[in-house]
N, C-alpha and C positions, 0 to 999 in steps of 0.2 A: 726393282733395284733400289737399294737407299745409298745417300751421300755416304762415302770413307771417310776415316778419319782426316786427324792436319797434317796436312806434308807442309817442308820446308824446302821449297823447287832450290836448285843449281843452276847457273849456267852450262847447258848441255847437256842435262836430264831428258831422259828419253820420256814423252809424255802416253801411256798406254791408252788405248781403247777405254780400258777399265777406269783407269784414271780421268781420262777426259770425261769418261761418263759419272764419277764421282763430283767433276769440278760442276758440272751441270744441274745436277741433280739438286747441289748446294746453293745454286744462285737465288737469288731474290726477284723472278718474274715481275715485268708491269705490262696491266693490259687495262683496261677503261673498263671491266665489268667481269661477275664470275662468265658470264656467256664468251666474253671472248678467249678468258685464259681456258676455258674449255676443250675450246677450236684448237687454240695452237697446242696446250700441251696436252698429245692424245696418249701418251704415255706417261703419263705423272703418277708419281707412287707417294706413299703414305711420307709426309711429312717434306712436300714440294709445298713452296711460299711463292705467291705474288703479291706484288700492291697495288687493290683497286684503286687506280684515279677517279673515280667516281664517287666513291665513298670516302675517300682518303684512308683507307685501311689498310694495314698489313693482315693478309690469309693466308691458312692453312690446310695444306689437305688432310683429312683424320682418314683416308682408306675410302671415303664414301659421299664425303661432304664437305662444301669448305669451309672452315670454323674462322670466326675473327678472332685477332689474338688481342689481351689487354680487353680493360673493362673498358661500358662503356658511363658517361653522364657528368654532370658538371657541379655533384655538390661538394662545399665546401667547406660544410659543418653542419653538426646535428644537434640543432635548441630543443631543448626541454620545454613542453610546452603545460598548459594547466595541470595539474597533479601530478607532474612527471617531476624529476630528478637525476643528473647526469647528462651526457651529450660528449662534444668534444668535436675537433676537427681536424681530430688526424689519428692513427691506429685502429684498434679494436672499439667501438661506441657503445655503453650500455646505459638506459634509458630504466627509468626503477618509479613504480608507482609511491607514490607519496602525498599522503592521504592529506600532510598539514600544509599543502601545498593550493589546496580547492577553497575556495569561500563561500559561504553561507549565503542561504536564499531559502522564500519561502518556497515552499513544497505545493505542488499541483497535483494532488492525490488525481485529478482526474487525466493527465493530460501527461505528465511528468513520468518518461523512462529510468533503470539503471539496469548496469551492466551485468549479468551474473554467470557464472560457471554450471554447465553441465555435467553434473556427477558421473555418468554413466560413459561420456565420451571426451570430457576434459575440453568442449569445445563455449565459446562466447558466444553469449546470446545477450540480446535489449529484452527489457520484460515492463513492461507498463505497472506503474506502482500498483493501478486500481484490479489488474488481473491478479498479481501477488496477494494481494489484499485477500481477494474471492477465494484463490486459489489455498491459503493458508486457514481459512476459516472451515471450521471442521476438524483441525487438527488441532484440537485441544485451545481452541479461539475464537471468538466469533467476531462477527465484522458486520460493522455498523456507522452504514454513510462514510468508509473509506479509512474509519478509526478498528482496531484490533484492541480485544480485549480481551485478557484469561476466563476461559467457561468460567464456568459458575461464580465469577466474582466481580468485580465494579461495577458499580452505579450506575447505571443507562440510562434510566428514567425517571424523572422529578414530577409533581403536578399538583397544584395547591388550587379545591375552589370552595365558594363558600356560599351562602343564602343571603339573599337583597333583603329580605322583608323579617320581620320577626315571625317563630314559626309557636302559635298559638294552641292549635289543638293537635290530638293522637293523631299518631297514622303514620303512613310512608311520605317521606318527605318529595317531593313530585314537581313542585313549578318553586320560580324566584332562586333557579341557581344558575350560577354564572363561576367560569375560571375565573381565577385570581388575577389582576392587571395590577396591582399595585407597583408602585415605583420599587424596584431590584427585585421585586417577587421573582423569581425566575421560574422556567421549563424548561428543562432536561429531555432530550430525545421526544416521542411522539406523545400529545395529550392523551387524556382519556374523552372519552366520546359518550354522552348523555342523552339518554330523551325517556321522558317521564317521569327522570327520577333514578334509572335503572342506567348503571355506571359498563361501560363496556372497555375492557381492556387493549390497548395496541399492537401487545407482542405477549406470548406467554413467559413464565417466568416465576420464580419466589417474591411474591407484590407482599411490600407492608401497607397496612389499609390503616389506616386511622380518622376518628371520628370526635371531632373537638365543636363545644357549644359552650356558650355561658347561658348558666339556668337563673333567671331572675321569677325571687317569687315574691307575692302580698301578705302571704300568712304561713304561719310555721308549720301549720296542717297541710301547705301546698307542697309539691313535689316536682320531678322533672324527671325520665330516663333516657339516655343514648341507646340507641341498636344498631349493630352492622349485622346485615342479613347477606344471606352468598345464597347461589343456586348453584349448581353445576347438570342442570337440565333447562335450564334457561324457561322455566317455570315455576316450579317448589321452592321457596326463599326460607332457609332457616335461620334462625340468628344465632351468632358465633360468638361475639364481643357485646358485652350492655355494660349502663353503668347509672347507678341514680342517684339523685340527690334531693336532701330533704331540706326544707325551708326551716329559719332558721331563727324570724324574725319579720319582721313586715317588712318592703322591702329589702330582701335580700338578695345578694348574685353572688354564685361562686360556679366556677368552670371545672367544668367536667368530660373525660378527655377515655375513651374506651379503643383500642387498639387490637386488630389479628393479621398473623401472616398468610397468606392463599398460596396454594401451588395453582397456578394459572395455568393448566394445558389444552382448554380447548375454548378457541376464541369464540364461539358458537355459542356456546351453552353453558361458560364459566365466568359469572357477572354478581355486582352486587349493588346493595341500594342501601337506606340508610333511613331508619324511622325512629318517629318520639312519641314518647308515651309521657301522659301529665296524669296530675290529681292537681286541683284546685286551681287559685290562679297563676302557676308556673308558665314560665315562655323561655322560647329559645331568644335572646337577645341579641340582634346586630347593630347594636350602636356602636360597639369600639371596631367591628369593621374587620375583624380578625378570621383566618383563615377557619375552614369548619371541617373539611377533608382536604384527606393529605392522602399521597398514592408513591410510592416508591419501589420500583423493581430493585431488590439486593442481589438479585443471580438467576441462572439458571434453575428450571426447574428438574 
């Protein structure tokens, strides 16, 4: 049975069964718990109210179960907190990302999340920058100590070294070489790795190889040549770049400087080394101290 509508009683209005059972049905029950309004009301129909003393709530029956009415909690406003924008402490609250709202800091490629969207299901996820990183390399990018760079283009690799001693006679040039330490000499990404003379590369790649000496000579009959020699069997050296210079005068120096580019794909077997060839008393000179190989990866191979 549900509550009737409002009457407006008389004095000496006859009060019916039905009615009585409307007035009932409408009252506002108190009992200390739903367990007790249970007990006594064993005929409660949909949309019978009591007020739990225990809870201090007003309830409701929905037909099955008894719902609280009115919300529940005690806030009293909604602050916008870092990157947000909006709030409010009363009505409808909309809270709006707002990107000039964040401040700058450095970046912890290793350590440092951000937020991103799931394409496929529109749902939030944290992604660790250094996963993002891995994870985008390959797709037209490569990743390098947590830095991204477009394939086949910027500069990775730097490496400047040069010969201790003056280099007197023919041959491969083999002992007295050392990387460049000079004050702002710099290194770009990984060196190159030497023993014997025989240059081994870090990473493959388009390597520009350069080969830079001053040729000082005693007589104009004397001479000097550069060679860069490459293998890609990591035995057979052929030389690719030379460069010579003829004497000019009795003591004479002038700098001579032979350059090639290598496609570098196989760290094994793809190396290179660097000889001089004389006629009379030419020498390779390190007195001014200057760089004699130079090594730069431009890209992708």
């Amino acid at each position: 049975m549900a509550a009737g509508s409002w009457v407006d009683w008389n004095t000496g209005d006859l009060v019916t069964a039905a009615a009585f059972q409307d007035i009932q049905d409408s009252i506002v029950f108190i009992y200390a718990d739903e367990t007790a309004a249970n007990a006594a009301l064993t005929n409660k129909v949909e949309g019978t109210i009591f007020y739990d003393t225990t809870a201090d709530k007003v309830k409701v029956w929905d037909g099955s179960a008894w719902q609280q009415v009115g919300q529940e909690g005690d806030i009293t406003g909604v602050t916008a907190g870092d990157g947000l924008s909006g709030g409010g402490t009363s009505g409808d609250v909309t809270l709006d990302l707002d990107l000039n709202e964040l401040t700058g800091a450095a970046v912890d490629v290793a350590n440092d999340s951000i937020a991103i969207v799931d394409a496929t299901d529109n749902s939030s996820k944290k992604e660790s920058i250094a996963d993002l990183v891995t994870a985008m390399a390959g797709t037209g990018l490569t990743a390098s100590a947590g830095v991204l760079s477009a394939a086949g283009g910027g500069i990775t690799h730097i490496d400047q070294w040069r010969v201790t001693a003056d280099v007197t006679s023919t041959g491969d040039i083999t002992a007295n070489l050392s990387q460049n330490a000079f004050t702002n000499v710099g290194l770009l990404g990984t060196g190159m790795t030497e023993s014997s003379g025989i240059f081994s590369f870090p990473t493959t790649g388009m390597w520009l190889v350069k080969f830079q000496g001053t040729i000082r000579t005693e007589a104009a009959t004397s001479y000097g040549a550069l060679e860069i020699r490459t293998t890609n069997n990591n035995s057979t050296y052929t030389a690719v770049s030379a460069l010579i210079g003829y004497g000019e005068g009795v003591y004479y120096s002038k700098t001579l400087s032979c350059e090639v580019i290598l496609d570098i794909s196989d760290l094994s077997n793809d190396k290179v080394k660097f000889r001089y060839e004389k006629g009379g008393t030419a020498k390779i000179d390190v007195a001014s101290d200057t760089p004699n190989f130079f090594f730069v990866r431009l890209g992708d191979t």
